[in-house]
Backbone as JSON, one array per atom type, in Angstrom:
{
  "sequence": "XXXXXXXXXXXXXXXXXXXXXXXXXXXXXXXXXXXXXXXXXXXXXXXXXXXXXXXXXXXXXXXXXXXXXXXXXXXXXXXXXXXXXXXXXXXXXXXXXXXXXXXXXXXXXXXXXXXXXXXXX",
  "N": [[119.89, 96.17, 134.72], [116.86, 96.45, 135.13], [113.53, 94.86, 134.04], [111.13, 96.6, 131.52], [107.82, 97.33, 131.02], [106.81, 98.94, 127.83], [105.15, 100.65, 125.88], [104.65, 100.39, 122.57], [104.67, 102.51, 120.32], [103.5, 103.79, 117.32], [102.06, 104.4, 114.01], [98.72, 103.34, 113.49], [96.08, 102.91, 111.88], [96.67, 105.41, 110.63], [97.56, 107.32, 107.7], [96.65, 105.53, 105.87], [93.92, 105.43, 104.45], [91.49, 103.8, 105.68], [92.42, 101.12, 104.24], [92.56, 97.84, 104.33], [94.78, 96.06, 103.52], [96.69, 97.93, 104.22], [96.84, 98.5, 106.93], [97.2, 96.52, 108.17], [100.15, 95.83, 107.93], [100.7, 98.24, 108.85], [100.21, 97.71, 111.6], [101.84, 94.89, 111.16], [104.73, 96.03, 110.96], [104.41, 97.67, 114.15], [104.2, 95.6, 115.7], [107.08, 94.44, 114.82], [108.64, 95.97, 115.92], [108.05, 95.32, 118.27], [108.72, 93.21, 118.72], [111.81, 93.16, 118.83], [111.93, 95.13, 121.0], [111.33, 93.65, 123.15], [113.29, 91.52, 122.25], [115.73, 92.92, 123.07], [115.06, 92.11, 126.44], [112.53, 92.82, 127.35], [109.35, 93.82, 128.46], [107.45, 94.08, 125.93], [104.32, 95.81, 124.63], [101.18, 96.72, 123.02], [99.08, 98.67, 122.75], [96.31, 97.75, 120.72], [96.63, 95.62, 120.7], [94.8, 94.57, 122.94], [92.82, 96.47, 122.72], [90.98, 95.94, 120.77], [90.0, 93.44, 120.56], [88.26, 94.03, 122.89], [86.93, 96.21, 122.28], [85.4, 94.31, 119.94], [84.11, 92.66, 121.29], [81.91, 94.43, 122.91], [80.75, 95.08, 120.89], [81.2, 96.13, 118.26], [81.05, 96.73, 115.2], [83.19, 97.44, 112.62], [86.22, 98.29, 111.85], [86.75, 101.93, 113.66], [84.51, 102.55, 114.01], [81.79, 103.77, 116.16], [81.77, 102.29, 118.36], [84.37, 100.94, 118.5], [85.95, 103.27, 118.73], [85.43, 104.1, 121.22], [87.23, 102.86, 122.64], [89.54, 102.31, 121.12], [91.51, 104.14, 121.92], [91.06, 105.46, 124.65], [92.17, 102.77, 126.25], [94.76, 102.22, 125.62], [95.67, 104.44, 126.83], [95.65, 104.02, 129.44], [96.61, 101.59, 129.34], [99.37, 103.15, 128.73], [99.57, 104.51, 131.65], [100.43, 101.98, 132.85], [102.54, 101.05, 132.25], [106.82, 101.9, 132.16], [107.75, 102.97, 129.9], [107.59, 104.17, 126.84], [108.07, 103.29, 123.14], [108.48, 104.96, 120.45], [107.75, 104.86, 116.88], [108.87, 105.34, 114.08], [106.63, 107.42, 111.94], [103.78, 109.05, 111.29], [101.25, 109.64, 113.28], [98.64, 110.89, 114.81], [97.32, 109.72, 117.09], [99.62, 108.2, 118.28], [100.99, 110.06, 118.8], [99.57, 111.41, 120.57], [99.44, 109.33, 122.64], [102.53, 110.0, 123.49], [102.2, 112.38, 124.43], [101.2, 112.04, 127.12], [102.41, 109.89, 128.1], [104.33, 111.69, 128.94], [103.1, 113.3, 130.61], [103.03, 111.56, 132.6], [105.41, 111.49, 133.37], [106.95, 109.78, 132.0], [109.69, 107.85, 130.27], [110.32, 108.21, 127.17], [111.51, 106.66, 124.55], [112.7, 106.9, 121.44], [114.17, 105.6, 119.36], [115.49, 102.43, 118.92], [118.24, 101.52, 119.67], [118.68, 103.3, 121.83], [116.82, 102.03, 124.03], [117.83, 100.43, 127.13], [119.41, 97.97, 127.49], [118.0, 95.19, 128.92], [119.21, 92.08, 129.23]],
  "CA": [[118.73, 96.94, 134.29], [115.01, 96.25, 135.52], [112.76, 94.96, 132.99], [110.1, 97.91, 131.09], [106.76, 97.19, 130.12], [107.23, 99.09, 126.62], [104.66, 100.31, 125.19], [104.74, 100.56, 121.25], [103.39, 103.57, 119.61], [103.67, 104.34, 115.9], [101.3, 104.66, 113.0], [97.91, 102.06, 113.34], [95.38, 103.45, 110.71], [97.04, 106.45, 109.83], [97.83, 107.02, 106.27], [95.89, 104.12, 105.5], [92.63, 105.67, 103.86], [90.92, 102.57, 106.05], [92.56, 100.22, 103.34], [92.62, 96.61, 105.17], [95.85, 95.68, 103.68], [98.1, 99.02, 104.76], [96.56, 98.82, 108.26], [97.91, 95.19, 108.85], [100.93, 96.44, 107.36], [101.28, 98.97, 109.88], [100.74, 96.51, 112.3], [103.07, 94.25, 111.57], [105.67, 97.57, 111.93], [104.19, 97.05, 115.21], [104.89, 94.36, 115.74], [108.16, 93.93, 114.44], [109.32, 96.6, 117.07], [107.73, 94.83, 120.0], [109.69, 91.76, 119.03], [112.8, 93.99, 118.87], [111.92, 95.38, 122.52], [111.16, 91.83, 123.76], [114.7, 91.11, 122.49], [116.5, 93.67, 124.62], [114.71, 92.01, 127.57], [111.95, 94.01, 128.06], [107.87, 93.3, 127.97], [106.02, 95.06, 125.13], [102.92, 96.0, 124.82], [100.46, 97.32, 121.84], [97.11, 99.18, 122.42], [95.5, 97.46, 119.89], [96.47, 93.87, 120.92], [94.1, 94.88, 123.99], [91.66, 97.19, 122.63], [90.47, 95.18, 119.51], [89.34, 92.72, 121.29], [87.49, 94.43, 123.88], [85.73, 96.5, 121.41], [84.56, 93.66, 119.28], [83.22, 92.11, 122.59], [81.42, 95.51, 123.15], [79.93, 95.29, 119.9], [82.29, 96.96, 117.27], [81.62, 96.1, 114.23], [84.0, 97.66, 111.81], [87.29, 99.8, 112.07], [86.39, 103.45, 113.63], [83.05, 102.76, 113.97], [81.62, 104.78, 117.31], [81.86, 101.04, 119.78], [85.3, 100.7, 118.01], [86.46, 104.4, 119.17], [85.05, 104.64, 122.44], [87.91, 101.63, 123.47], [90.85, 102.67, 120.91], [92.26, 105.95, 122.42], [91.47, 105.07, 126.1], [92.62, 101.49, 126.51], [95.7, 102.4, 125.07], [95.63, 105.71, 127.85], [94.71, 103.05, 130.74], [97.68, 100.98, 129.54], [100.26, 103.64, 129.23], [99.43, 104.28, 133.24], [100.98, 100.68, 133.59], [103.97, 101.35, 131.32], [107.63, 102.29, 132.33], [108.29, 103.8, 128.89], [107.16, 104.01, 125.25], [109.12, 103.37, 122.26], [107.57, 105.56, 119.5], [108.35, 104.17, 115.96], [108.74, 106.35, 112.53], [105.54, 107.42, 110.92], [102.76, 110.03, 111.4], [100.14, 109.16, 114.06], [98.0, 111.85, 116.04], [97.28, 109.05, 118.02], [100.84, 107.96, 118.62], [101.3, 111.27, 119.27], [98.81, 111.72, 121.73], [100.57, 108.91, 123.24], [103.51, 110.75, 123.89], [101.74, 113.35, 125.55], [100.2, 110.7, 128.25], [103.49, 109.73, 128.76], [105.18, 112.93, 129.54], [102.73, 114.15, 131.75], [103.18, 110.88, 133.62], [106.39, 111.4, 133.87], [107.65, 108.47, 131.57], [110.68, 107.65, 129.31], [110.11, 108.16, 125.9], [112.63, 106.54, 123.4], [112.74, 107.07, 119.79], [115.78, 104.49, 118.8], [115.48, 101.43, 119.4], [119.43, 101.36, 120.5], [118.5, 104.12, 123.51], [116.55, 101.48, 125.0], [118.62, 99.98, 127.9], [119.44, 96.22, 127.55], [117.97, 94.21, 129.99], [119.11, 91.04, 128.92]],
  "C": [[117.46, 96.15, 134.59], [113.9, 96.07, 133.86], [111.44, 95.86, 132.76], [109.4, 97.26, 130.6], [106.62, 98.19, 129.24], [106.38, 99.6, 126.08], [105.2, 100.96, 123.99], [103.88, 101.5, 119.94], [104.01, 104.31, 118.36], [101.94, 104.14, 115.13], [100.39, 102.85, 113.19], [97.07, 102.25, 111.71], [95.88, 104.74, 109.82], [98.1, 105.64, 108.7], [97.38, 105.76, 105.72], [94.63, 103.92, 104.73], [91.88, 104.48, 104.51], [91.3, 101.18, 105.13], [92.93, 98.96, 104.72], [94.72, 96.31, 105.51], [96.77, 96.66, 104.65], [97.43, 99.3, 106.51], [97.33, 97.75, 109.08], [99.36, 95.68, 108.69], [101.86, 97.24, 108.42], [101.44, 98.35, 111.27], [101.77, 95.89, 112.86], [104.08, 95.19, 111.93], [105.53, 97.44, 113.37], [105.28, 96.22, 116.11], [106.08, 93.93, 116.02], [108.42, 95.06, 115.84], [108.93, 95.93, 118.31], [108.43, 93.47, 119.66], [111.12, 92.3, 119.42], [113.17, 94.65, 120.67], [112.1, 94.19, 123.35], [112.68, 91.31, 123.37], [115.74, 91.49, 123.29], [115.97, 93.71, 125.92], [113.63, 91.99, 128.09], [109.94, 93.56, 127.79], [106.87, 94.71, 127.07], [104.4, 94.99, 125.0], [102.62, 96.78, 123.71], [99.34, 97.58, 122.4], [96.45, 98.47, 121.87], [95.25, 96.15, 120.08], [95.07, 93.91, 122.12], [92.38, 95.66, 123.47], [90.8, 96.47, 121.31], [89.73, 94.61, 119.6], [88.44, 92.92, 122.0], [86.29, 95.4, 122.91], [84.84, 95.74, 120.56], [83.94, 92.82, 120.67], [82.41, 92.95, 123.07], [80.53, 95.47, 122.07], [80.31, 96.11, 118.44], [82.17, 96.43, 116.22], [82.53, 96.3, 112.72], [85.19, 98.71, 113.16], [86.94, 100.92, 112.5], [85.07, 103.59, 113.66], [82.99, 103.39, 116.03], [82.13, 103.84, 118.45], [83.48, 101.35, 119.98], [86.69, 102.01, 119.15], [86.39, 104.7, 120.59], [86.49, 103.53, 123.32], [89.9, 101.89, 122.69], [92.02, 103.43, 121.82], [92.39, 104.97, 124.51], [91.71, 103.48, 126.7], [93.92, 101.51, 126.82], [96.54, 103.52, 126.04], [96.16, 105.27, 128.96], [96.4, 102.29, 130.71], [99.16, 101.72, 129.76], [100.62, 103.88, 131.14], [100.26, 103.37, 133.73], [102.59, 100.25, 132.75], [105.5, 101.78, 132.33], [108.06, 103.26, 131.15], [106.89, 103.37, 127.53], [108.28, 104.57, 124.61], [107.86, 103.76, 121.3], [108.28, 105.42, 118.11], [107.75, 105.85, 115.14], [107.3, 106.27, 112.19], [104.41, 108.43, 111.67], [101.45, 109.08, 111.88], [99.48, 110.28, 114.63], [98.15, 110.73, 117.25], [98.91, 108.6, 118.93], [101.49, 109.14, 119.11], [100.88, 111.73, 120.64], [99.1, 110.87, 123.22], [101.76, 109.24, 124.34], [103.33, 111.32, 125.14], [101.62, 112.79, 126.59], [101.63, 110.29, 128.76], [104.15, 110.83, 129.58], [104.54, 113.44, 130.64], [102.08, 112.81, 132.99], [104.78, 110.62, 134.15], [107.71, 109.93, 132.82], [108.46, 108.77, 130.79], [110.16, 107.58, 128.01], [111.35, 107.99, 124.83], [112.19, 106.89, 121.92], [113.58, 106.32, 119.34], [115.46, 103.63, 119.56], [116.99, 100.51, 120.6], [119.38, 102.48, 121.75], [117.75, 103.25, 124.52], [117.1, 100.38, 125.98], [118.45, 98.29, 127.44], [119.17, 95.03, 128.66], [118.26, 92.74, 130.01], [120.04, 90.31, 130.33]]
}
């Protein structure tokens, strides 16, 4: 099996009322699945590790603020493009959703289980 750049799309801010803690939270969730991918081989990737950054270098200075937004959504767009798949984790996202979409109408693999994704080890 050929190694997949991965990306990782579940719940960032959603359900989170902007609370600090339940955003990291979701995060780590994140997270924890892109270590999980990265174990079966494979190179993950997060939107947010990418776009966070680039918006506070833009000038962003909170969560969802207008700098913040203009870099979330399409970073995250930009990177699927350079994807083989996305693994889409449990939890209510539009965004993660929207995701999806971006995938499909590039044609990409979309897992949901972490055991459907091939073992490149």
């Amino acid at each position: 099996m050929t190694v997949q750049q991965i990306l990782i799309a579940g719940p960032y801010r959603s359900g989170t009322d902007g609370d600090a803690e339940k955003i990291a939270a979701n995060l780590q969730r994140l997270e924890q699945a892109a270590l999980a991918v990265y174990q079966r081989g494979h190179l993950p990737v997060i939107g947010e590790w990418l776009a966070l950054p680039l918006a506070a270098a833009a000038g962003s200075q909170q969560l969802g603020d207008e700098i913040g937004e203009a870099y979330l959504y399409p970073v995250a767009h930009r990177l699927i493009g350079r994807c083989q798949g996305i693994y889409r984790i449990e939890g209510a996202s539009r965004g993660a959703d929207k995701d999806i979409e971006v995938a499909h109408a590039l044609g990409l693999k979309v897992y949901y289980r972490l055991e459907d994704i091939p073992d490149a080890g």
